[in-house]
C-alpha positions as CSV (number, residue, x, y, z in Angstrom):
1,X,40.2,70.7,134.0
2,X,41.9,71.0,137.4
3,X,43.1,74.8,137.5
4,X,47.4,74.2,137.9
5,X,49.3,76.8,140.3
6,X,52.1,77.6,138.5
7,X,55.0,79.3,140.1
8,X,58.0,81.5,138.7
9,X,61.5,81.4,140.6
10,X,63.4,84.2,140.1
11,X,66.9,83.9,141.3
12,X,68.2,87.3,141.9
13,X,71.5,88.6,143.2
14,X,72.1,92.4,142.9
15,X,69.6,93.2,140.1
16,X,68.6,96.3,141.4
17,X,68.2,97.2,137.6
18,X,66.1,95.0,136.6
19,X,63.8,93.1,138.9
20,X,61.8,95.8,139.0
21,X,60.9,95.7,135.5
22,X,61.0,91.7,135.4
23,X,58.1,91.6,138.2
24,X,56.7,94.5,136.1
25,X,56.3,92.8,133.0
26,X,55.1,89.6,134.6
27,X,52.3,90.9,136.5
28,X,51.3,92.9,133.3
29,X,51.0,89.4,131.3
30,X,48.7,88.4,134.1
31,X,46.1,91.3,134.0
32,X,46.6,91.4,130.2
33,X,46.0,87.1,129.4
34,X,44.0,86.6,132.6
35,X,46.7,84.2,133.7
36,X,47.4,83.9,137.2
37,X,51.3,83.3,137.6
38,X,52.6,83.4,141.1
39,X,56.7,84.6,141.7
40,X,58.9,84.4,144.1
41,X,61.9,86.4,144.1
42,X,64.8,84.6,145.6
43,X,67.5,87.6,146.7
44,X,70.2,85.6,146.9
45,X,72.8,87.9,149.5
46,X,72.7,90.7,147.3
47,X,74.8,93.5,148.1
48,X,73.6,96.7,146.0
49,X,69.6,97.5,146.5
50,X,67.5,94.5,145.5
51,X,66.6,94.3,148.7
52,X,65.1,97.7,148.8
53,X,63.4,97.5,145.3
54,X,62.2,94.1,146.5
55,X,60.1,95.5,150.2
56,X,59.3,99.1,148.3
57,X,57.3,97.6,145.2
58,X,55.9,94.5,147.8
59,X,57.5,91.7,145.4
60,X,57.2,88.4,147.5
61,X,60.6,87.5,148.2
62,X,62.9,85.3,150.3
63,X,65.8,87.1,151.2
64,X,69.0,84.9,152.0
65,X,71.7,86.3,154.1
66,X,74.5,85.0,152.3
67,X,75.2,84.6,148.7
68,X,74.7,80.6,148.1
69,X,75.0,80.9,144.1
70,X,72.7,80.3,141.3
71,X,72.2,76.8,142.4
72,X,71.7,77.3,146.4
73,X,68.8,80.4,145.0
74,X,67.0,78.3,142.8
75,X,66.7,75.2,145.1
76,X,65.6,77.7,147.5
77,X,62.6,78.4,144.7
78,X,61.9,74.5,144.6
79,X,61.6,73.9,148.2
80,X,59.1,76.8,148.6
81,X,57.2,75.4,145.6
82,X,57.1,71.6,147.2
83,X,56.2,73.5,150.6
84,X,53.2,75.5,149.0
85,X,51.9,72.3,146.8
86,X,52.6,74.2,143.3
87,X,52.2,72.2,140.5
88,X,54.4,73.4,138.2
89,X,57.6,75.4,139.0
90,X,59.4,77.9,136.0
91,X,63.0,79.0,136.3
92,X,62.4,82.6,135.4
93,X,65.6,84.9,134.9
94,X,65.4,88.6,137.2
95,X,68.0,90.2,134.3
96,X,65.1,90.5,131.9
97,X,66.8,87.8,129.4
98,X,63.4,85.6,130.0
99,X,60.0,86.5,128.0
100,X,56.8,85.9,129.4
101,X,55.1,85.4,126.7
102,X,56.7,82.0,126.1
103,X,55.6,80.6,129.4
104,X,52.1,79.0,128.1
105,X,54.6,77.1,125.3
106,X,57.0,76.0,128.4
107,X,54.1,74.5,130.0
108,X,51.9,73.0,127.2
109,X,54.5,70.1,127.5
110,X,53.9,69.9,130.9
111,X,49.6,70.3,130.8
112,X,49.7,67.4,128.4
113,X,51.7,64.6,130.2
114,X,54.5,65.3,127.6
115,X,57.3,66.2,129.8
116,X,58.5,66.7,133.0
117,X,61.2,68.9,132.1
118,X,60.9,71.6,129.8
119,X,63.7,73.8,128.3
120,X,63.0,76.5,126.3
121,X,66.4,76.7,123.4
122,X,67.9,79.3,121.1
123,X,68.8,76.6,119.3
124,X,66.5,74.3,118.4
125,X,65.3,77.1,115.6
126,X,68.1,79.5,115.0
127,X,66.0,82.2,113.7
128,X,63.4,82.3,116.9
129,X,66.2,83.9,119.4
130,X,68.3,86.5,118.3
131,X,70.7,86.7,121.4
132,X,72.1,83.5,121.3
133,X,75.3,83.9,123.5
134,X,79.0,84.4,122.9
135,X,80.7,82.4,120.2
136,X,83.1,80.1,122.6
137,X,79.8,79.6,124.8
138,X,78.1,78.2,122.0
139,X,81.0,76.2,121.8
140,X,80.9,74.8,125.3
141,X,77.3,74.4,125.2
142,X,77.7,72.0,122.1
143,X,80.5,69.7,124.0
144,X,78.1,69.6,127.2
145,X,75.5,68.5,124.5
146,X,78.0,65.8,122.9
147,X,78.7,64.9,126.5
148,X,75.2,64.3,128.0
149,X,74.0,62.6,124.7
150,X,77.3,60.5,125.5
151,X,76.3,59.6,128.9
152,X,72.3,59.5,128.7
153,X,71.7,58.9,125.3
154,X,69.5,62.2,124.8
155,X,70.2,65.5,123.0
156,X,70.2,68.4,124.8
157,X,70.7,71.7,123.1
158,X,70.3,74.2,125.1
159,X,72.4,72.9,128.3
160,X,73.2,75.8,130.2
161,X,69.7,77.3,129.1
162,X,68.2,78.9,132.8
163,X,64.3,78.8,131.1
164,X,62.6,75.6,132.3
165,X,59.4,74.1,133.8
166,X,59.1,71.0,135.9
167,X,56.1,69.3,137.1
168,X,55.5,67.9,140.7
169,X,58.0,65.5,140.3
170,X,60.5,67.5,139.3
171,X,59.6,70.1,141.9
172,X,60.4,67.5,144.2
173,X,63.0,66.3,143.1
174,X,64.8,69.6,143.0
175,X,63.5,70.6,146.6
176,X,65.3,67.8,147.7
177,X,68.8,68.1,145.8
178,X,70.0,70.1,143.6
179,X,73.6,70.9,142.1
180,X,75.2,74.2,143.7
181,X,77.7,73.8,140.9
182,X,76.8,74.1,137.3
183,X,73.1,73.2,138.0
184,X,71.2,73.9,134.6
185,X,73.3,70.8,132.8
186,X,74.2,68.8,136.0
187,X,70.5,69.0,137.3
188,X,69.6,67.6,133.4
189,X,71.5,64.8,134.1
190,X,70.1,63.9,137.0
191,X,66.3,64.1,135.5
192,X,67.7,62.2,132.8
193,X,69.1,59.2,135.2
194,X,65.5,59.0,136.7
195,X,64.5,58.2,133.7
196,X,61.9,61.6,133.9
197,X,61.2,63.0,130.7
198,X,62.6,66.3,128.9
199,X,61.4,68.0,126.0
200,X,63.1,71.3,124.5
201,X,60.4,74.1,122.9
202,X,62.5,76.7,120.7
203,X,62.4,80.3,122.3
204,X,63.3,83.6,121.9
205,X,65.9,85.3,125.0
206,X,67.4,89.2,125.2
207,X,70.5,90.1,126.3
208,X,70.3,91.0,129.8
209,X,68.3,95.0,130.3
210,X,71.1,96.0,132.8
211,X,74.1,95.4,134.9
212,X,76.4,92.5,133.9
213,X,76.1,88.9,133.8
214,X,78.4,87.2,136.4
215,X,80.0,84.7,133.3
216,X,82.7,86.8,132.1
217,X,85.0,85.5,128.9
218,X,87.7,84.3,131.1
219,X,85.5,81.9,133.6
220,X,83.4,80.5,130.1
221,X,86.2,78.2,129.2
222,X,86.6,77.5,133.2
223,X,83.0,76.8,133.6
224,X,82.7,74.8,130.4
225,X,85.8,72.5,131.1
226,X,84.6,71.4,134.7
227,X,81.2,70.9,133.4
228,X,82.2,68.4,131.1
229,X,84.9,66.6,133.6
230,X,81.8,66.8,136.1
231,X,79.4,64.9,133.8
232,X,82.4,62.6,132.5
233,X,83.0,61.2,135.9
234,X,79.5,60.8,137.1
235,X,78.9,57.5,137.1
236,X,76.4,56.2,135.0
237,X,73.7,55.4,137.3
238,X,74.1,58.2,139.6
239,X,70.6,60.1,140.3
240,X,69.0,62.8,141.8
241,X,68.1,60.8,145.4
């Protein structure tokens, strides 16, 4: 069997905390599993020391000059995996919420012509992830769910879920657009529209090792009322082209 390159995009702004120990852990899982997992840090106009963490340790990086959000980072990712012929791309969190260990089950999918989008849930199996979010998240994530089933005709549980693998056509896809707004559940719908197929595997996530995340309680309900209005009014053919 044709040996895959996989690569892991880690969107990062001002982790300074934690990337360290993300990359850490990673490249420990590749010595230990003789696995060969390539990253790319994307330091998305951070403002603290990632940057310094990032050129002191050697981590490959791209470093953007301004902030462009989680979206504008992660698109970054996918255009240097299209660029670099990778055949499957991981959206791999730098806060240390994201295990490595679940990577071969995010990809198995993937390997066996399954899927070309993967999610990995917390809730799929309650009792596999412990940290499963705030209560009103878990809210919003449930009437995003009721929403895309709505408009697509597929469950998604774990909407906002930032734990995914794509294949080539996904990779491409997503190196060509994707949403600077609310991209986890938006960029769902779109793979969903092109009529790509998505599987969820049930995984395990950690609260984040330091810092704090940049969804507070007051922007949840904010963030959860315009994703639903945004997937409402998309029409019902609209794709990712």
């Amino acid at each position: 069997m044709k040996k895959r390159k996989i690569l892991l995009i880690i969107p990062a702004y001002n982790e300074e905390k934690n990337i360290l120990k993300t990359y850490q852990d990673i490249m420990e899982y590749n010595k230990e599993n003789k696995t060969n997992y390539d990253v790319i840090v994307i330091n998305d106009g951070s403002t603290d020391k990632t940057e310094e963490v990032l050129l002191e340790n050697c981590i490959p990086h791209i470093l953007l000059l301004s902030n462009l959000g989680i979206g504008g980072a992660v698109q970054t990712g996918y255009k240097y995996a299209y660029r670099n012929h990778y055949d499957i791309a991981i959206q791999f969190d730098g806060d240390g919420q994201h295990d490595v260990t679940y990577i071969p089950k995010l990809i198995e999918p993937i390997l066996q012509e399954e899927a070309d989008l993967v999610i990995g849930s917390r809730f799929i199996e309650k009792e596999e992830s412990e940290f499963q979010s705030s209560f009103m998240r878990r809210v919003g994530i449930k009437l995003i769910s009721c929403i895309i089933k709505w408009k697509t005709g597929k469950k998604i549980y774990d909407t906002t879920s930032g734990f995914r693998a794509t294949n080539q056509k996904g990779i491409a896809s997503f190196a060509r657009i994707y949403p600077s707004e609310y991209p986890e559940p938006i960029s769902t719908v779109f793979v969903l529209a092109k009529q790509l197929k998505i599987k969820e595997i049930p995984v395990s996530m950690k609260e984040r090792m330091e810092g704090q995340s940049s969804i507070h309680t007051w922007k949840n309900a904010y963030y959860m009322f315009n994703v639903i209005l945004t997937i409402f009014l998309m029409k019902k053919g609209d794709k990712n082209e």
